[in-house]
C-alpha positions in Angstrom: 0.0 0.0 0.0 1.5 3.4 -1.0 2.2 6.0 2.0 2.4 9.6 2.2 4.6 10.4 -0.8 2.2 8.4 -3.2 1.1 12.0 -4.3 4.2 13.8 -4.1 6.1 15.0 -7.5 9.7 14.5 -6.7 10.6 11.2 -8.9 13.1 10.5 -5.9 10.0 10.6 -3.3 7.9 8.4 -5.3 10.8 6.0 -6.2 9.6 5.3 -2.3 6.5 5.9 -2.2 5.7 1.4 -2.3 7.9 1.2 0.6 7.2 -0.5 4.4 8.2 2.7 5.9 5.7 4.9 6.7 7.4 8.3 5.0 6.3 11.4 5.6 7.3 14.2 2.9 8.9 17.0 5.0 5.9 19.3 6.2 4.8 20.7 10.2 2.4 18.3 9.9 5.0 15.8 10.3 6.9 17.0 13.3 3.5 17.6 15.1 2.9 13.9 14.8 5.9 13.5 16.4 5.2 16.0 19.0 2.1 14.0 19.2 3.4 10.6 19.5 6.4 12.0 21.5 8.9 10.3 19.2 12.4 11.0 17.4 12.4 11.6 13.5 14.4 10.4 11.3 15.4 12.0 8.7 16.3 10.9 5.1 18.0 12.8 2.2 19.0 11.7 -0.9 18.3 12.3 -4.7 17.2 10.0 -7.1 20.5 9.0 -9.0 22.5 8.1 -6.2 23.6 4.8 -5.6 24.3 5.0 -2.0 21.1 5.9 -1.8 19.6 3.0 -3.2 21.2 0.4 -1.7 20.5 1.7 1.4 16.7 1.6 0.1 17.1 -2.0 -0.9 18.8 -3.1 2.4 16.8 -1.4 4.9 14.1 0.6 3.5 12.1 -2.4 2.0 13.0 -4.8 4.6 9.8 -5.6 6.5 11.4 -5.7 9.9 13.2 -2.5 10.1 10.4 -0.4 8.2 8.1 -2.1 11.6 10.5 -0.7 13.8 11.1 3.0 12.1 7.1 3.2 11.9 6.7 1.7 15.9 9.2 4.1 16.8 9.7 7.3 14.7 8.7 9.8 12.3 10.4 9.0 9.2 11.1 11.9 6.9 12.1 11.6 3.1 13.3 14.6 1.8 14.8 15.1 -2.2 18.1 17.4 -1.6 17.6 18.9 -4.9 13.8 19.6 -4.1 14.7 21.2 -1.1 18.4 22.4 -0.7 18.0 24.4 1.9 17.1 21.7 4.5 19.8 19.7 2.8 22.4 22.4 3.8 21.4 23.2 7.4 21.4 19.5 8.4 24.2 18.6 6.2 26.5 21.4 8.0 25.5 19.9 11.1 26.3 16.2 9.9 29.6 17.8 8.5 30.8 19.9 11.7 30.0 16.3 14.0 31.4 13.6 11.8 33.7 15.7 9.4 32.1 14.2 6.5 28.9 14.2 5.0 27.1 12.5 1.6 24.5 10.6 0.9 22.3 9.1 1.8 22.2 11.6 4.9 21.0 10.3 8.2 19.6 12.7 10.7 17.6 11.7 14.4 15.6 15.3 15.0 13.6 16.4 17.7 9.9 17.0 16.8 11.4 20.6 17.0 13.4 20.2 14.1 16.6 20.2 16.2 19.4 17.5 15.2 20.8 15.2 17.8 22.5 12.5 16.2 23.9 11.9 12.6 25.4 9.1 9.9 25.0 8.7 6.0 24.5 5.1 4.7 24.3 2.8 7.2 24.4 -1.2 6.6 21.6 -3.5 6.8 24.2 -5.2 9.5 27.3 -4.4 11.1 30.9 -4.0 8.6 34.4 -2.4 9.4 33.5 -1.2 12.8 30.2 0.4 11.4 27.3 0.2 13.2 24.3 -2.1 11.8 21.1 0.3 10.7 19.0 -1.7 13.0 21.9 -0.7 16.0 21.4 2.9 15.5 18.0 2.8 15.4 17.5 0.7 18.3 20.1 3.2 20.0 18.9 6.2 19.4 15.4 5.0 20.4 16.8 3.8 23.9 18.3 7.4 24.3 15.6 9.2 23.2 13.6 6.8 26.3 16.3 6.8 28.8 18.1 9.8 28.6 15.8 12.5 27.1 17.5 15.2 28.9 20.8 14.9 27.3 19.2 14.7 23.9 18.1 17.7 24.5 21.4 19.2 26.2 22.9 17.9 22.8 20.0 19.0 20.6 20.6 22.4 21.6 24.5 22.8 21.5 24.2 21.5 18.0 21.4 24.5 17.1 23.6 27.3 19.0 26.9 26.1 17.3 25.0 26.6 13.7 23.5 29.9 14.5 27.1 30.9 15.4 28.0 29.9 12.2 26.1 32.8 10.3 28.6 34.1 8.0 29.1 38.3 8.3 30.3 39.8 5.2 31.9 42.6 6.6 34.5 40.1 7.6 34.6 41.3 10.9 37.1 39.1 11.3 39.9 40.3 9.2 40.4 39.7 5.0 42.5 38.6 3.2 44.8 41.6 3.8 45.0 41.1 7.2 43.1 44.8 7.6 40.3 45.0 10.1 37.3 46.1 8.4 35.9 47.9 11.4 32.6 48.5 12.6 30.2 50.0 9.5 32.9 49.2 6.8 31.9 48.4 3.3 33.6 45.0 1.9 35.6 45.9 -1.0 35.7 43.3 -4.1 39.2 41.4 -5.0 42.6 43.8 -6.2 44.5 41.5 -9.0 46.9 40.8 -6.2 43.8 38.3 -4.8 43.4 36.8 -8.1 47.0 36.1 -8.7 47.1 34.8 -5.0 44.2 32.6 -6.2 45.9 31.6 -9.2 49.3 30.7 -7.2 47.2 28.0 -5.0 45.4 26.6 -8.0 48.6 25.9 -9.6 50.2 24.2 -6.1 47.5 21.8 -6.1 47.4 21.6 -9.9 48.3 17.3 -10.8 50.9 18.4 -13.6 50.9 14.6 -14.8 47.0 13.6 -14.5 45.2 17.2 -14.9 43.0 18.2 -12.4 43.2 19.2 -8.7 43.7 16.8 -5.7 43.5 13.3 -6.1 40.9 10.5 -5.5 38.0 11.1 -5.8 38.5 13.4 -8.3 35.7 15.9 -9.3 35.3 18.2 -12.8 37.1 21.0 -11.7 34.4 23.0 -14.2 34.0 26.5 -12.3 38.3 26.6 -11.4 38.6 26.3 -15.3 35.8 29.1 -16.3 38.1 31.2 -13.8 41.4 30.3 -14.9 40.2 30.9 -18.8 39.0 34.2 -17.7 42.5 35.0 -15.8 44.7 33.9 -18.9 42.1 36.4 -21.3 43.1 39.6 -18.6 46.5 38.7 -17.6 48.0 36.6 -20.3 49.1 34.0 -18.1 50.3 30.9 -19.9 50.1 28.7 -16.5 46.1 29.3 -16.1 45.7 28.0 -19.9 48.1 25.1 -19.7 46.2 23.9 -16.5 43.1 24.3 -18.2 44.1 22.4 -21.4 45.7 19.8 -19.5 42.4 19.0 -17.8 39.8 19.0 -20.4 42.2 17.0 -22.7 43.0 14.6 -19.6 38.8 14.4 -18.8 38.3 14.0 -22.2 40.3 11.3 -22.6 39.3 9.2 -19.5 36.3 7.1 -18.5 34.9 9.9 -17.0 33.5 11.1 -20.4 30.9 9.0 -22.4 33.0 8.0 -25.0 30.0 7.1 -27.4 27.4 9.6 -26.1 29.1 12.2 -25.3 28.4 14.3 -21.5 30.5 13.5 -18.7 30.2 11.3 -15.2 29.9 12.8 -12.0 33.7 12.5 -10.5 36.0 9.4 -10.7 36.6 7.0 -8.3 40.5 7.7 -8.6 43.1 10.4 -9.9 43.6 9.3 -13.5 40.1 10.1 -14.5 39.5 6.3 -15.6 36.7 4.8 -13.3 33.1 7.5 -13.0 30.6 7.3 -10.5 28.6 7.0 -13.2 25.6 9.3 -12.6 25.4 11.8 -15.4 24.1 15.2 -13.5 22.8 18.2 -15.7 24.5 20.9 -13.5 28.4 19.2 -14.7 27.3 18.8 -18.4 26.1 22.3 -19.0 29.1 23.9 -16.7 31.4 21.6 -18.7 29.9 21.8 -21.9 30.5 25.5 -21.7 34.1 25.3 -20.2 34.8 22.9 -23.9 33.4 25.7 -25.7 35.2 28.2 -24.3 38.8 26.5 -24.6 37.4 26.1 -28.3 37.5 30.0 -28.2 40.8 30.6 -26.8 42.8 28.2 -28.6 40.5 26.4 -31.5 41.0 23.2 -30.3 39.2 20.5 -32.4 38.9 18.6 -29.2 37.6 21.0 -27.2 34.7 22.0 -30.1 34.0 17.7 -30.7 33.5 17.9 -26.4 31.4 20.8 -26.4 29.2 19.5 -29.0 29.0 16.1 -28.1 27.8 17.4 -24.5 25.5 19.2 -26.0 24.0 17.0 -28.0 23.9 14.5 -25.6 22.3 17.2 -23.4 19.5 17.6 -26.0 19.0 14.0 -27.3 19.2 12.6 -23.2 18.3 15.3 -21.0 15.4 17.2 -22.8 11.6 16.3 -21.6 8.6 16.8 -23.4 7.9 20.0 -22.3 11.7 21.9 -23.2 13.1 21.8 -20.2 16.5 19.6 -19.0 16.1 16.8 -16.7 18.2 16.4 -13.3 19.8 13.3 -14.1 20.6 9.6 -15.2 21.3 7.1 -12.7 24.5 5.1 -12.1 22.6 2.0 -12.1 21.1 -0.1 -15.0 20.0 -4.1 -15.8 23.2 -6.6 -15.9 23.9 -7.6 -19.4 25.7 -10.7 -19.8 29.4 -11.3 -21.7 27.3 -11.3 -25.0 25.6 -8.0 -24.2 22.1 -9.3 -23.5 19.7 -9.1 -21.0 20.1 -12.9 -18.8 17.1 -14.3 -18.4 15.3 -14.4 -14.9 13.2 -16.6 -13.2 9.7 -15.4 -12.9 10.6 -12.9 -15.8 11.4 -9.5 -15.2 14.9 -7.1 -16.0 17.0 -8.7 -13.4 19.7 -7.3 -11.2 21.0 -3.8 -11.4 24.5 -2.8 -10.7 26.7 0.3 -11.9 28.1 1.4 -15.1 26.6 -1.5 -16.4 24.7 0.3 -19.5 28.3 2.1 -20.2 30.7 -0.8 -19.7 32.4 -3.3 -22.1 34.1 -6.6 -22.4 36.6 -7.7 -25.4 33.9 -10.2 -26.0 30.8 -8.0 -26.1 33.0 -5.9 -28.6 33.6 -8.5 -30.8 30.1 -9.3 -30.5 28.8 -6.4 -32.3 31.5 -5.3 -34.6 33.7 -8.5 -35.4 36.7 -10.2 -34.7 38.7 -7.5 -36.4 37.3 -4.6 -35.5 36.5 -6.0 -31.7 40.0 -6.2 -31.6 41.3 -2.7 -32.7 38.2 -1.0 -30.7 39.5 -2.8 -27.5 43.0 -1.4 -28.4 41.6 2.0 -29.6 39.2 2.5 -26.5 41.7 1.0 -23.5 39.3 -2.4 -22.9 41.0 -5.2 -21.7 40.8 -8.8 -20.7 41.3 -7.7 -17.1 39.2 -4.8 -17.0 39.6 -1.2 -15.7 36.2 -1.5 -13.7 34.5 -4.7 -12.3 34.1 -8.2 -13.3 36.6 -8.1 -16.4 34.9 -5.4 -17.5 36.2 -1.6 -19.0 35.4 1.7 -19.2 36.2 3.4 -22.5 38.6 5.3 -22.3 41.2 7.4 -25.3 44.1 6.2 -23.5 46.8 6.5 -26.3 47.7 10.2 -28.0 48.4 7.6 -31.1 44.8 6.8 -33.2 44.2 3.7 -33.7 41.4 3.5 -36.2 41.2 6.2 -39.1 37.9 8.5 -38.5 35.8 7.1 -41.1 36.1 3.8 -39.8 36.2 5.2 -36.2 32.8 6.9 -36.8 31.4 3.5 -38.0 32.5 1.4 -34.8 31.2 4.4 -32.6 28.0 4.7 -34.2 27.6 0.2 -34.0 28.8 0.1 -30.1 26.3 2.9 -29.7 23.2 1.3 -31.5 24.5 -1.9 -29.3 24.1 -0.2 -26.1 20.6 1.2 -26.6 19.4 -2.0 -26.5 20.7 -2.3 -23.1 18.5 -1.5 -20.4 18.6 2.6 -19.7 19.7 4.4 -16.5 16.6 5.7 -14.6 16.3 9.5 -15.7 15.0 12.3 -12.8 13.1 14.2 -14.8 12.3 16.7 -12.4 13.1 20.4 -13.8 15.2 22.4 -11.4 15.1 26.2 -12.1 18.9 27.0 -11.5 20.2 23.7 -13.6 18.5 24.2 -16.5 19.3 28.2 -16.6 23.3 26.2 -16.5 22.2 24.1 -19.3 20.2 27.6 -21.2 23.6 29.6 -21.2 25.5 26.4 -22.4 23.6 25.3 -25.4 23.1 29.2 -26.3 26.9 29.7 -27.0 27.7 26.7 -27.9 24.7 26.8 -30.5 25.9 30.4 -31.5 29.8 29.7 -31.1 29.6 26.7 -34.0 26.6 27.6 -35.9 24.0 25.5 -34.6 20.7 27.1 -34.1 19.2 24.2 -33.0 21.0 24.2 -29.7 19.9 28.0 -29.2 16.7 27.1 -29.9 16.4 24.4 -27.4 18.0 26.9 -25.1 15.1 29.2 -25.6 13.0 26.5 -25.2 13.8 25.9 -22.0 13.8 29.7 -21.1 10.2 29.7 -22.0 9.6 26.7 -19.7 10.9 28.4 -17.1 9.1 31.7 -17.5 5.7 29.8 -18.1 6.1 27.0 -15.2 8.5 28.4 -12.7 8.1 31.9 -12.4 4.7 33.8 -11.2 3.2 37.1 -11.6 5.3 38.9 -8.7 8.6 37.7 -10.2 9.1 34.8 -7.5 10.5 30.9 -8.7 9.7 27.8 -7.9 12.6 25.2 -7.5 11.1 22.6 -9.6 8.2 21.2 -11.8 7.5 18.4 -13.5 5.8 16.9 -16.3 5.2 20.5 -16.5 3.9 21.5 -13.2 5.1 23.7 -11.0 6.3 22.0 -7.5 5.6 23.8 -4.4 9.0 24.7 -3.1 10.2 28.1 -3.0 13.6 29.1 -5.4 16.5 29.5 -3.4 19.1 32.0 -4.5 20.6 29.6 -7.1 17.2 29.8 -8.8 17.4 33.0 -9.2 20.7 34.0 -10.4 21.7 30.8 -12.1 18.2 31.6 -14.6 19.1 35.2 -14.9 22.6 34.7 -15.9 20.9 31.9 -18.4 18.4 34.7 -19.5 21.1 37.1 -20.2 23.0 34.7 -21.9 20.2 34.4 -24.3 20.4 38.4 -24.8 23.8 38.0 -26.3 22.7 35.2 -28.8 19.8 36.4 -29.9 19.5 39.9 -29.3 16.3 39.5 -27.6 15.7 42.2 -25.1 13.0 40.4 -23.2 15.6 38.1 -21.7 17.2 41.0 -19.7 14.0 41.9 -18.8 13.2 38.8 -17.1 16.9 38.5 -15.8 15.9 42.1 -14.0 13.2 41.2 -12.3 14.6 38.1 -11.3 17.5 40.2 -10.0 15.5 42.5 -8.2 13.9 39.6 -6.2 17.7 38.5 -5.5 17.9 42.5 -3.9 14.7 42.5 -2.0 14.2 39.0 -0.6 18.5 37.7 -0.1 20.2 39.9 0.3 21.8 40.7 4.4 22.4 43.8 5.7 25.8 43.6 5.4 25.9 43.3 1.9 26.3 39.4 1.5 23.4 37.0 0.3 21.4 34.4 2.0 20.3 31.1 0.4 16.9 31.3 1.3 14.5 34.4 0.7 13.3 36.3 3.9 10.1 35.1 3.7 10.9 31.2 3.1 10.1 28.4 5.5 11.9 29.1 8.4 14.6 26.5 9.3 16.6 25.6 12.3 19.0 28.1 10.9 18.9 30.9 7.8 21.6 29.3 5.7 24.2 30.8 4.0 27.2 29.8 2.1 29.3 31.6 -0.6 31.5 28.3 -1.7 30.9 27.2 -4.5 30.5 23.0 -4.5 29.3 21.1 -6.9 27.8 23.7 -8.7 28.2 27.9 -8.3 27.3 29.0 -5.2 23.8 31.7 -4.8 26.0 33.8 -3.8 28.6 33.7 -6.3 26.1 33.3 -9.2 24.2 36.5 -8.2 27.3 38.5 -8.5 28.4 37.5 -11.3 24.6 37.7 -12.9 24.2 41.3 -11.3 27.4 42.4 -12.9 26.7 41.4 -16.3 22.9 43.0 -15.5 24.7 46.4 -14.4 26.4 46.3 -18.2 23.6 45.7 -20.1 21.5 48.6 -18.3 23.7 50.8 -16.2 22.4 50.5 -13.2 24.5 51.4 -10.5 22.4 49.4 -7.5 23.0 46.2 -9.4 27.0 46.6 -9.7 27.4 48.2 -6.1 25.2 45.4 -5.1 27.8 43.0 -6.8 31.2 44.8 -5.8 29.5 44.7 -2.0 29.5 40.7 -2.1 32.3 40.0 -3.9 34.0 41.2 -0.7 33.9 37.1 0.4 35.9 35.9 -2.6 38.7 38.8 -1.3 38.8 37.1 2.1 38.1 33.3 0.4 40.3 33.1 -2.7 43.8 33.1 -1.6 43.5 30.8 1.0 40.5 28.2 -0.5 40.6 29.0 -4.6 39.3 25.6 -5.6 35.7 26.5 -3.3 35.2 30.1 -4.8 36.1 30.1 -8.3 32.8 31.1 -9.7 33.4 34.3 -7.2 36.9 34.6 -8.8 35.7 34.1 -11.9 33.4 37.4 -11.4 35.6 39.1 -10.2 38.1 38.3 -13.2 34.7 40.4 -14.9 35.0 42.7 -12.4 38.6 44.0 -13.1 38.0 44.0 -16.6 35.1 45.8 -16.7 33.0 44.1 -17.9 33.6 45.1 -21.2 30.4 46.3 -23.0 29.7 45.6 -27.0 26.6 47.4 -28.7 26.2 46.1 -32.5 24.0 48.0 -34.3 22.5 47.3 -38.1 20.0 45.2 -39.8 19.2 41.9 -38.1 20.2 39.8 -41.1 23.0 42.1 -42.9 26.0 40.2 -43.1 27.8 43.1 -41.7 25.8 43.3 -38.6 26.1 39.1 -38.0 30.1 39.7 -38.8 30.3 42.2 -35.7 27.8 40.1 -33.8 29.9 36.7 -34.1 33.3 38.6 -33.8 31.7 39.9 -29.9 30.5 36.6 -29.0 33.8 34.8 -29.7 35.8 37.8 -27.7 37.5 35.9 -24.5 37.0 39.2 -22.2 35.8 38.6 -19.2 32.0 38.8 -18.7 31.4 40.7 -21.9 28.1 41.9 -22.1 26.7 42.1 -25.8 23.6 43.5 -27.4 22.9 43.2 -31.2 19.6 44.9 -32.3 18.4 47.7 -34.9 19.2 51.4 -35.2 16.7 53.0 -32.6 16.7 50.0 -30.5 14.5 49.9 -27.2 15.5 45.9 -26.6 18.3 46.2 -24.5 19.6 50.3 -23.0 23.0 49.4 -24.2 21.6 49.8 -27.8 20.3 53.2 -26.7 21.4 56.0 -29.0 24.1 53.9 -31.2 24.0 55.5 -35.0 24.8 53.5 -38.3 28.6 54.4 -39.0 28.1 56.6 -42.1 25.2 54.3 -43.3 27.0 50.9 -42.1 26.4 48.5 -39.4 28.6 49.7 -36.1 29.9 48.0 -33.2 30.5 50.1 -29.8 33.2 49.0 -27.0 32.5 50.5 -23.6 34.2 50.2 -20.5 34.3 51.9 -17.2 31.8 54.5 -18.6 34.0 55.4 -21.5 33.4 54.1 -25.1 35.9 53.8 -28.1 35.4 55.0 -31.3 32.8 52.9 -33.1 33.7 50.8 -35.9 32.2 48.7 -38.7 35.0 46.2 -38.9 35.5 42.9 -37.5 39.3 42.7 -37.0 39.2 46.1 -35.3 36.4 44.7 -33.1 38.3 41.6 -32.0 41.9 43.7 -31.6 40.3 46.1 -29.3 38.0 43.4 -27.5 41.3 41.3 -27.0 43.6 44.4 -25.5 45.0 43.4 -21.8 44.6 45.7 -18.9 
């Protein structure tokens, strides 16, 4: 019998919605039943594609006994993390500050007044490597919820008063990164190019000079480091950003962590050479990467970097797209076993058999051979670094490029791609989220809208404008307010958090720049001015959560960026490129006020605020400002138009419209140069000369400061 999150439209809440336990979907009405019953809850958070997650659903949440025992003895609570990211970061801080680790699935005993008392992630069906057994925690916690209430609650409320504590004060009371006080009523001040270069001097000390990347195992897509260092090398010239940045994408590109045959990229690896994914395919790394490819493309005209960006893309559009325009979350890691022959074994009673990971993306020498022939099996497994031992489990390989030598000429390369990728659709398919959140697919609308314009592909800026509408239409109401997610083209009924906002905007004005369509900013300003009225702190720095959201055990607020740009980051460097377009002078104080954080954050933690660095890379150089003005279809004006959107200066803002213009203000009172289309340069209030030819355009849009 379904329970309470039968009617819930989070595909991760309904992928439990059959279970024993008696979930509850988070809501008061849940923590007054607990008040009621006087019992613990338990809280669960996880999202849909992550394995951890659902082996911890198969070993404990569909187990008869211990779903009696949760229902006898708590309020169980099933929250999505990507639904509802907010209570995902105040309880993950707290499992974080007690364990010094987090992930997920994240485990959380509450008291029925929301205050956390005891913590874990995935916890085994029965006791492993000095872990203790789910059914031991549960039975312990339940015992000192009974037995020793009083410390619970002594613990309970440390926990809460150590997180308020936490509340992050922007003038940086404490002192930046100068090692000034700020003193009492100070404004922050953004990043000098000495903090950017400090930056840079930390990326490059934990830069892996023989694998690419940052760290080692596991090793994440270092996407938002790479946007920053491209954006250093345009403004400086430094050789050391682009090298970094070229040794990674080619080293990415080359490993198991991209799909080989479909293109779009794995969440991390499991290890430092980039050979064995995680292999959940997330929408957030594909557009930030997908744009990172393109953007190498425009520095350096790399043919890998334009086949990366393209393939991502397209695999973007063909995998990720739902019915109604917008991009889904994600595919899962796991997929039906297919046997040495590449079929699906047969199971008694029928059905698609066991599930395991990577096991749609995987190959054997044999299941080569299978499809494309002794021969060609044989110089694939050379060409694509599959082995008889394997590089992942069970004999089997991840495709890989692991030789700079080809092996197979392209003709007869694109023939054994496009077989091995006909082969594997007939495997089973990851499970796709297709829940639409607001701040992913404005990633994914600002990568497909350069890419599509970059390499002449107006299908991609179409589906990027797609998507835009979607959002507009399903996620955005009548007083300029989002909603986190939707689905089958429904609006969900969680609040945006900042990321909503200024991950859509910068999306929105990315779309200006493509296509010249001044509605876009228009949308991306009233999204903004929600980011001004509702997150923004009196000190100048940005909450996660809008003043009048669901109030949690804490207001949180963090400016690193993770997996994915920070609110806080994201607004400024929206708000910036906002202030270009328009001139307006709140937006860009507004910006220079919170980029104060990445002054006091990027020397000393680069890799956790480079989408903050990377603004402020916008910052120093402007932005720069282009205005093309002509006929919409006049070679001329598209020659301008292309030669502004290839320019690498930092958080260029460009506008392309008609003589007379009212689409964008940056357009506002630019003449025809005696009759001919005209571009104008602007910066720091003062324009150049206009001119009407490209190669003057691109010399004075590539001049250093």
């Amino acid at each position: 019998m379904p329970n309470r999150l039968a009617h819930e439209t989070s595909p991760y809440l309904l992928q439990h919605a059959e279970n024993p336990v008696d979930w509850w979907p988070w809501s008061p009405e849940a923590f007054e039943e607990a008040r009621r019953r006087d019992v613990p809850v338990l809280l669960s958070v996880g999202y849909s594609s992550c394995h951890w997650c659902h082996v911890m659903a198969h070993e404990s949440f569909e187990d008869d006994d211990t779903a009696a025992f949760l229902n006898e003895h708590f309020v169980p609570v099933k929250v999505d993390r990507e639904e509802r990211p907010d209570v995902d970061a105040v309880y993950m801080e707290a499992v974080q500050a007690a364990t010094g680790h987090g992930g997920w699935p994240m485990t959380v005993f509450l008291t029925p007044g929301a205050e956390p008392f005891y913590f874990g992630t995935y916890f085994p069906p029965e006791p492993r490597h000095g872990t203790a057994s789910f059914p031991q925690v549960l039975e312990g916690v339940r015992a000192a919820w009974a037995d020793r209430r009083e410390e619970v609650g002594e613990v309970a409320g440390r926990i809460v008063r150590d997180l308020s504590e936490r509340t992050l004060t922007l003038s940086l009371a404490e002192e930046d990164a100068d090692g000034e006080d700020g003193g009492a009523g100070s404004v922050p001040r953004p990043p000098g190019p000495e903090h950017l270069h400090q930056a840079l001097m930390g990326l490059t000390r934990d830069f892996d000079a023989v694998r690419g990347g940052f760290g080692g195992a596991p090793k994440f897509p270092p996407s938002m480091t790479l946007e920053f260092l491209l954006r250093h090398h345009a403004r400086t010239g430094s050789e050391g950003a682009l090298q970094m940045v070229e040794a990674t994408c080619e080293a990415m590109a080359r490993g198991g962590i991209y799909d080989q045959l479909g293109g779009g990229f794995a969440r991390y690896a499991v290890d430092a050479t980039w050979t064995v994914p995680h292999f959940e395919k997330m929408l957030y790394d594909n557009a930030l990467l997908c744009r990172v490819y393109a953007h190498l493309w425009r520095v350096t005209g790399s043919g890998l970097a334009r086949r990366v960006a393209l393939e991502t893309a397209d695999f973007l559009v063909r995998e990720m797209r739902t019915d109604q325009g917008g991009f889904a979350s994600a595919l899962d890691a796991d997929s039906g076993v297919v046997d040495e022959l590449g079929h699906l074994p047969a199971v008694a009673g029928g059905g698609t058999g066991a599930h395991a990971e990577g096991a749609f993306y995987v190959w054997t020498p044999g299941q080569l051979k299978e499809v494309l022939g002794e021969e060609d099996g044989e110089l694939a497994a050379a060409h694509f670094g599959v082995t008889k031992e394997g590089t992942f489990e069970e004999g089997a390989s991840v495709l890989q490029l692991p030789d700079t030598e080809v092996l197979l000429e392209a003709g007869r390369l694109a023939a054994v791609r496009r077989k091995l990728l006909a082969a594997r659709e007939t495997r089973p398919r990851p499970g796709r989220d297709d829940k639409i959140v607001a701040a992913w697919n404005g990633l994914a609308i600002a990568a497909l809208a350069e890419t599509g314009a970059y390499f002449d592909r107006p299908d991609l800026v179409q589906a990027a404008t797609d998507a835009a509408d979607l959002l507009v239409r399903t996620h955005m109401d009548w007083h300029a307010r989002l909603f986190r997610t939707s689905l089958d083209g429904v609006a969900g009924a969680h609040a945006g958090v900042l990321e909503d906002y200024a991950d859509v905007a910068e999306g929105f004005l990315t779309l200006t720049a493509v296509t010249g369509e001044g509605v876009w900013t228009d949308f991306a300003g009233l999204l903004l001015d929600s980011v001004l009225a509702h997150f923004r702190g009196e000190d100048g720095g940005f909450f996660d959560t809008a003043d009048d959201a669901e109030a949690l055990i804490r207001r949180p607020q963090d400016p690193t960026d993770t997996a994915t740009p920070s609110g806080w980051t994201a607004a400024c460097g929206a708000l910036l490129t906002y202030a270009a377009y328009t001139g307006s002078a709140p937006h860009r104080e507004a910006a220079e006020r919170a980029l104060g954080v990445v002054r006091a954050l990027g020397p000393k933690a680069p890799r956790f605020i480079s989408w903050g660095l990377a603004a402020a890379e916008a910052l120093l150089d402007g932005p720069r400002e282009v205005a093309v003005v002509g006929p919409q279809d006049h070679p001329a004006t598209l020659a301008l138009h292309r030669t502004a959107l290839l320019s690498t200066a930092p958080g260029l803002a460009v506008a392309v419209g008609e003589v007379g213009s009212e689409e964008v203000p940056l357009l506002s009172g630019r003449p025809l140069l005696d009759g001919r289309p005209a571009a104008y340069v602007c910066r720091d209030f003062t324009c150049r000369r206009p001119t009407d030819d490209p190669a003057v355009l691109a010399a004075s849009l590539a001049a250093r400061t």
